[in-house]
C-alpha positions as CSV (number, residue, x, y, z in Angstrom):
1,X,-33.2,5.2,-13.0
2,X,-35.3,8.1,-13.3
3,X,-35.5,11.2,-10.8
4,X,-38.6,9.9,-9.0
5,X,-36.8,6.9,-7.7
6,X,-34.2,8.8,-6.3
7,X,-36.4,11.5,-4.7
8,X,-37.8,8.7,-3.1
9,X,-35.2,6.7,-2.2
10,X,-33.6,10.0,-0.3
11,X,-36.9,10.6,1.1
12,X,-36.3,6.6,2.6
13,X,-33.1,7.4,3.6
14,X,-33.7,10.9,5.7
15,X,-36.5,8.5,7.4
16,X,-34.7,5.8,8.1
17,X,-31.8,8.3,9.6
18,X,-35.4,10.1,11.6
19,X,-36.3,6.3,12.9
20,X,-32.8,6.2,14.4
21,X,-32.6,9.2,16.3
22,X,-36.3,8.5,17.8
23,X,-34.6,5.0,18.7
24,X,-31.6,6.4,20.3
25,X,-33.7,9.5,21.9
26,X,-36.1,7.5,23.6
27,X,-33.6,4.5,25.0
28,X,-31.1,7.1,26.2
29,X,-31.2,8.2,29.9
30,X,-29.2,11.2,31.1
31,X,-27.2,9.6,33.2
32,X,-26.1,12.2,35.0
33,X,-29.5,12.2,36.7
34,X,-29.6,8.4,37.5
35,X,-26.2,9.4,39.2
36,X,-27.9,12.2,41.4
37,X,-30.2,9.5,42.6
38,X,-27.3,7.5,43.9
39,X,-25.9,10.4,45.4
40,X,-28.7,11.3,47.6
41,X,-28.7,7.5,48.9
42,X,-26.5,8.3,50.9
43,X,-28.4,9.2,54.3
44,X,-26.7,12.2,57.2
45,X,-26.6,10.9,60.5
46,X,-26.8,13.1,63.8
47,X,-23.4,12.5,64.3
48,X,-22.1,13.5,60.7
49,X,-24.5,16.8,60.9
50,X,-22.9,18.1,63.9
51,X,-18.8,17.1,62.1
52,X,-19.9,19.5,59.5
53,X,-21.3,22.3,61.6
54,X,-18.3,22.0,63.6
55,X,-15.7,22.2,60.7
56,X,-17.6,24.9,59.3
57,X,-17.4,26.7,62.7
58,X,-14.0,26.1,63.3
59,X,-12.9,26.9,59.8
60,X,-14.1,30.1,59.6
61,X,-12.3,33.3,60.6
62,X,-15.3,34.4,63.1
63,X,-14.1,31.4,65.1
64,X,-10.4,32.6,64.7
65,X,-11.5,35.9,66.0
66,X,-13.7,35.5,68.5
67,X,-11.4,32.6,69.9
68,X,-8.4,35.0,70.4
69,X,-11.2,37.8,72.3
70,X,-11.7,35.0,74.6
71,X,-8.1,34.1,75.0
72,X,-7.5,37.8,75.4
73,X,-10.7,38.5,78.1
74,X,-9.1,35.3,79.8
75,X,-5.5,36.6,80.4
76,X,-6.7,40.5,81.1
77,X,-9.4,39.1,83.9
78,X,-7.0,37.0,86.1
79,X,-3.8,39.4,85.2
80,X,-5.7,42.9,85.8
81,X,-9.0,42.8,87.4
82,X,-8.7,39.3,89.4
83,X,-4.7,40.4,90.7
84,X,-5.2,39.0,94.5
85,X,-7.2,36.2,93.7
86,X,-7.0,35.0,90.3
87,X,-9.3,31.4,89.3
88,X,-6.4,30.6,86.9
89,X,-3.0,32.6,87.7
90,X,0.2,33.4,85.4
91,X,0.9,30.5,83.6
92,X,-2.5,30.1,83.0
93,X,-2.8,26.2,83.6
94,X,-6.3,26.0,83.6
95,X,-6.7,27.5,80.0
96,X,-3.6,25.3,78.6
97,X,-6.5,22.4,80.0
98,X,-9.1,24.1,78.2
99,X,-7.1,24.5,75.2
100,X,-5.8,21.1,75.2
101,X,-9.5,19.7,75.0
102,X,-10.9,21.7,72.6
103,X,-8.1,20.6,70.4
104,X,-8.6,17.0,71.4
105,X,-12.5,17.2,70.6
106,X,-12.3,19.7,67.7
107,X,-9.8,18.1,65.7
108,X,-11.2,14.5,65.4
109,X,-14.6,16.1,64.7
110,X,-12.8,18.1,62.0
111,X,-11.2,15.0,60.2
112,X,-14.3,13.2,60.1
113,X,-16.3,16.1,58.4
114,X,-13.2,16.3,55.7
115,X,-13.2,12.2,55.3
116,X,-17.3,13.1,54.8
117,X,-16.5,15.7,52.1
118,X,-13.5,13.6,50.7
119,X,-16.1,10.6,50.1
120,X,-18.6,12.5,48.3
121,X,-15.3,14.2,45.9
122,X,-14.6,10.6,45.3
123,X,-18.1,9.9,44.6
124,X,-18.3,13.1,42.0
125,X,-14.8,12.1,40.5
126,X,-16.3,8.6,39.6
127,X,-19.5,10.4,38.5
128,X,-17.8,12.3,36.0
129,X,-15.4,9.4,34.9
130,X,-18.3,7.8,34.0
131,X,-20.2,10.9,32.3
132,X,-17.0,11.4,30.4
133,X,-17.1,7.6,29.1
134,X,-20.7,8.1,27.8
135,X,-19.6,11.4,26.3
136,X,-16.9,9.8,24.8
137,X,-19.0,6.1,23.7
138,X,-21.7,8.8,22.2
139,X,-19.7,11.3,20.3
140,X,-18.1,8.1,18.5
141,X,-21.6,6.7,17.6
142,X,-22.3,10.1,16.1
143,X,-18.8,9.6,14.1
144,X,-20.3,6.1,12.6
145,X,-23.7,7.7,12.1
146,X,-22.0,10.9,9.7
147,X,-19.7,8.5,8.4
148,X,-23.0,6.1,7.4
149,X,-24.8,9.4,6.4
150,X,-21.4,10.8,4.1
151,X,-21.5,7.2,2.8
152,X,-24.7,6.3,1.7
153,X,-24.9,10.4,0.2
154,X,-22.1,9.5,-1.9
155,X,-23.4,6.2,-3.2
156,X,-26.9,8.6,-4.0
157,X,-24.6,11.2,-5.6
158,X,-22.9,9.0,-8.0
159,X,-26.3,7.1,-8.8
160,X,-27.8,10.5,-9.4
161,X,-24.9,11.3,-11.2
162,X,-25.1,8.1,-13.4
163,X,-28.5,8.5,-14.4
164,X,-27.5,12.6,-15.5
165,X,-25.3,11.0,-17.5
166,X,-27.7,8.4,-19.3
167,X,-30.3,11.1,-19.6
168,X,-27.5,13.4,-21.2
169,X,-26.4,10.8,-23.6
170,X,-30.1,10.4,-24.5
171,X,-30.6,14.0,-25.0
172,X,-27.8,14.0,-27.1
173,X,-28.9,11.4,-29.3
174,X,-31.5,12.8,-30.1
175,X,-30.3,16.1,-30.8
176,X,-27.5,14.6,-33.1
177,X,-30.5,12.6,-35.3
């Protein structure tokens, strides 16, 4: 073999290697954008837009705040200013009603914005299960394709390496005559 056919057959190889990656460039899909898709599908109702503003409402430490200045402008008005004719006196009966329904609304409304959010964690923990197994599936075809690569260098190397020798050998010859 002489050093044209192996310039050539290298030249083969690196495009057979460039045919490959164009194959497995243009039949990949990022997956993680056909996974967006699907989690957009998913369409808000009225009823799920008004859980979340709620939660985020009654989450939040302006709600915590301006809840006890009500509770405090409530017992200051019929204990100081309202004394002879309170609309709700000492032990307050009417705001333990008040209380009690705001809980009773607030805290269903509350669950079903966290079942909401606990869906779509679900959802993004499946998402990235999945985009882990493809990350996983890919970085072991990239193993094979080094491991073909290494390979088929070697079997070049030593062929290369066989015909230095013959060529040596030659030269030799011919310098021993």
């Amino acid at each position: 073999m002489n050093l044209e056919n192996f310039i050539k057959e290298e030249d083969l190889q690196l495009k057979k290697l460039e045919e490959l990656i164009k194959k497995s460039i243009s039949e990949e899909e990022l997956i993680s954008s056909r996974l967006m898709s699907i989690d957009n599908e998913s369409p808000t109702t009225f009823g799920d837009k008004v859980a979340d503003k709620m939660a985020a409402v009654g989450g939040s430490w302006t709600f915590i705040g301006s809840f006890f200045l009500i509770l405090a402008t409530w017992i200051a008005t019929n204990v100081l200013w309202l004394n002879e004719h309170p609309f709700d006196p000492y032990p307050f009966i009417l705001l333990n009603l008040v209380l009690s329904c705001l809980a009773a609304i607030q805290a269903p409304i509350i669950m079903m914005s966290q079942n909401r959010k606990e869906e779509k964690d679900r959802k993004r923990a499946r998402n990235d299960y999945v985009i882990n197994m493809k990350a996983e599936i890919e970085i072991r075809s990239l193993h094979n394709k080094v491991d073909l690569l290494l390979t088929e260098q070697m079997k070049s190397l030593f062929r290369m390496q066989e015909a230095q020798l013959i060529l040596l050998e030659k030269i030799s010859e011919r310098v021993g005559q």
